[in-house]
Structures are given as C-alpha cells and as structure tokens.
C-alpha positions in Angstrom: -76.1 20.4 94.7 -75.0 17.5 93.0 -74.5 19.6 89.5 -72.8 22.3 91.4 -70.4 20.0 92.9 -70.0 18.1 89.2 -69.2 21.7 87.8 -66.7 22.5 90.5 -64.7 19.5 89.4 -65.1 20.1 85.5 -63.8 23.3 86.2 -60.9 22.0 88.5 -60.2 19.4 86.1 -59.9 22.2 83.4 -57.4 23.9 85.2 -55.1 22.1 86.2 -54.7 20.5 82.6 -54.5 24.0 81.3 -50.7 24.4 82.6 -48.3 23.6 81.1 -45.6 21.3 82.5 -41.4 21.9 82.5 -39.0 19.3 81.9 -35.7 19.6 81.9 -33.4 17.6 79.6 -29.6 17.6 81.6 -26.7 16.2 80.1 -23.2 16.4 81.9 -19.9 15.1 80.7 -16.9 14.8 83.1 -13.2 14.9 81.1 -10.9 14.6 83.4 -7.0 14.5 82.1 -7.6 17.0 79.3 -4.2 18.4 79.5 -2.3 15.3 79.6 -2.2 12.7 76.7 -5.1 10.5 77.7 -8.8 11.7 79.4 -10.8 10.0 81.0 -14.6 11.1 80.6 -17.8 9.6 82.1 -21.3 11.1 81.4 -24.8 11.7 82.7 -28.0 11.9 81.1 -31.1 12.7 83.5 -34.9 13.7 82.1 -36.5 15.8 85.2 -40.0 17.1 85.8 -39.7 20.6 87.5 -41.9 21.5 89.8 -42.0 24.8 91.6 -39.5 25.1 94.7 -38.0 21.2 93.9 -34.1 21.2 93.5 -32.5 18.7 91.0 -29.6 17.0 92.8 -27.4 15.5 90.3 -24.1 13.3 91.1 -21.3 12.2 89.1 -17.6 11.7 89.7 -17.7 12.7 92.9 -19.1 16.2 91.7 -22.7 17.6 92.4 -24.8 19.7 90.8 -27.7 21.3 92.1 -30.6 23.2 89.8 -33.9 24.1 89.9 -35.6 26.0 86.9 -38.9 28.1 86.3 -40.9 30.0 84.1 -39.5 33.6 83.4 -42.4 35.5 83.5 -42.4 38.7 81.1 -42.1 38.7 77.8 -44.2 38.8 74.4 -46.4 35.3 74.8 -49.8 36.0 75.3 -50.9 32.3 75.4 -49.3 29.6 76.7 -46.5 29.1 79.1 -43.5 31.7 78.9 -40.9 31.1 75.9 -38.0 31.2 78.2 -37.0 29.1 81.6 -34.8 30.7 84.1 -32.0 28.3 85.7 -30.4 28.4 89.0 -28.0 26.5 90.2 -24.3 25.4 91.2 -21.5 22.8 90.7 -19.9 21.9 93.8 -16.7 20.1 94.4 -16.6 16.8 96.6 -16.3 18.6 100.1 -18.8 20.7 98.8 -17.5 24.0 97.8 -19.0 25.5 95.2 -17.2 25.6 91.9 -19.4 27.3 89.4 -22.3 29.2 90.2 -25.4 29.1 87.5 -27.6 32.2 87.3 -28.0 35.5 85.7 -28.3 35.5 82.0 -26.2 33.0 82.1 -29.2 30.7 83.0 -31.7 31.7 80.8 -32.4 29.1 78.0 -35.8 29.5 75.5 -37.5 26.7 75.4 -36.7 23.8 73.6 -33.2 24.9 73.0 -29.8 24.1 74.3 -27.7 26.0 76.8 -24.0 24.5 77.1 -22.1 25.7 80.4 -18.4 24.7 80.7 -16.5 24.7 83.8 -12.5 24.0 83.6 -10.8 23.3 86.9 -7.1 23.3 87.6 -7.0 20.3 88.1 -7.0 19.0 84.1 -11.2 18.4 84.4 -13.8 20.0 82.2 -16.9 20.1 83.2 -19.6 20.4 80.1 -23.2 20.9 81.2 -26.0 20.9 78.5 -29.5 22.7 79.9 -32.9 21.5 77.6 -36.0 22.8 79.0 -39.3 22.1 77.0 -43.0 22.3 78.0 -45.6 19.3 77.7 
C-alpha cells in the first residue's frame, strides 16, 4: 500500500514537472504629444506567469490593457510545448471603451520572439506594445 501510494506521487510529481510553463515578457510605451514639438512618454515593463483562463490587467496613463495568452495547439512540434503562443486581448481607454482589440493573427507570436502592436489615437498618443512569450 505504502509503495503504491509512493508510486502514485512519483508519477504525479513527474507530471506536473513535465509541462512546460508560459511567461510573458510585456513592455508598453505611452508617447503622448507626438504631433506637437515636445512628447511626453512614460513606460511599463511587467514579467507575467500565464496560467490557463488568468487575464493580465495592466495600467498605465490612465489606459488599460487586458491579455491573456496560451499555447496554440497544432503545428509541427512533436515534443515539447507548442512553438507559437496565441494572444488575446484589448486596450481600453479611461472610461473603458475599447480602443484596439488584440487577436487573430495579429496575436500570434513564436516563442521567444517579439511582437510589436502600435496603436495611434487622435488624440497625438501612440501606443507601442511589445509581446515576449517564452517557456521555462
């Protein structure tokens, strides 16, 4: 009984270090005046451990940005955890509309590369967003 139970946990234990984990490397960069003489730009770096169904809420300059990022499944990899990461997500305003929406193609970034999304308001801001997913 006692060997039985000490297998069941080996094999647990084996498992659950057997997947891989996602992190997501997300760098935004505010610039706000670009169309006049002088901007004004203010930037966030944030490191984030994805887990399935959590939603990274991200706030700067009165803008948020909402994400959440997975595995796409599919593919060529045999081994291993998938070579691409699908990311979903939006940038909304400060009364919350939504000012760019993130998915698609758009959203799919291979693993340890970058993915730069721009957003330019009319209101002289650019929005730069820089995507990094790698597995650990």
């Amino acid at each position: 009984m006692v060997i039985k139970l000490i297998q069941a946990l080996l094999l647990i234990s084996f498992i659950s270090s057997a997947h891989a984990r996602l992190i997501l490397d997300v760098v935004v960069i505010h610039k706000r005046g670009v169309d006049k003489s002088m901007v004004l730009q203010s930037e966030l770096h944030s490191r984030e451990e994805v887990f399935e169904e959590k939603i990274i809420k991200l706030v700067k300059s009165g803008l948020n940005i909402e994400l959440s990022a997975h595995y796409k499944m599919g593919g060529d990899n045999i081994y291993g955890p998938p070579s691409e990461v699908q990311i979903e997500g939006a940038i909304l305003g400060p009364k919350g509309s939504i000012l760019k929406k993130i998915s698609g193609e758009e959203g799919v970034v291979r693993l340890n590369e970058e993915r730069k999304l721009f957003y330019k308001g009319d209101s002289d801001q650019l929005i730069e967003i820089t995507l990094k997913p790698y597995s650990i």
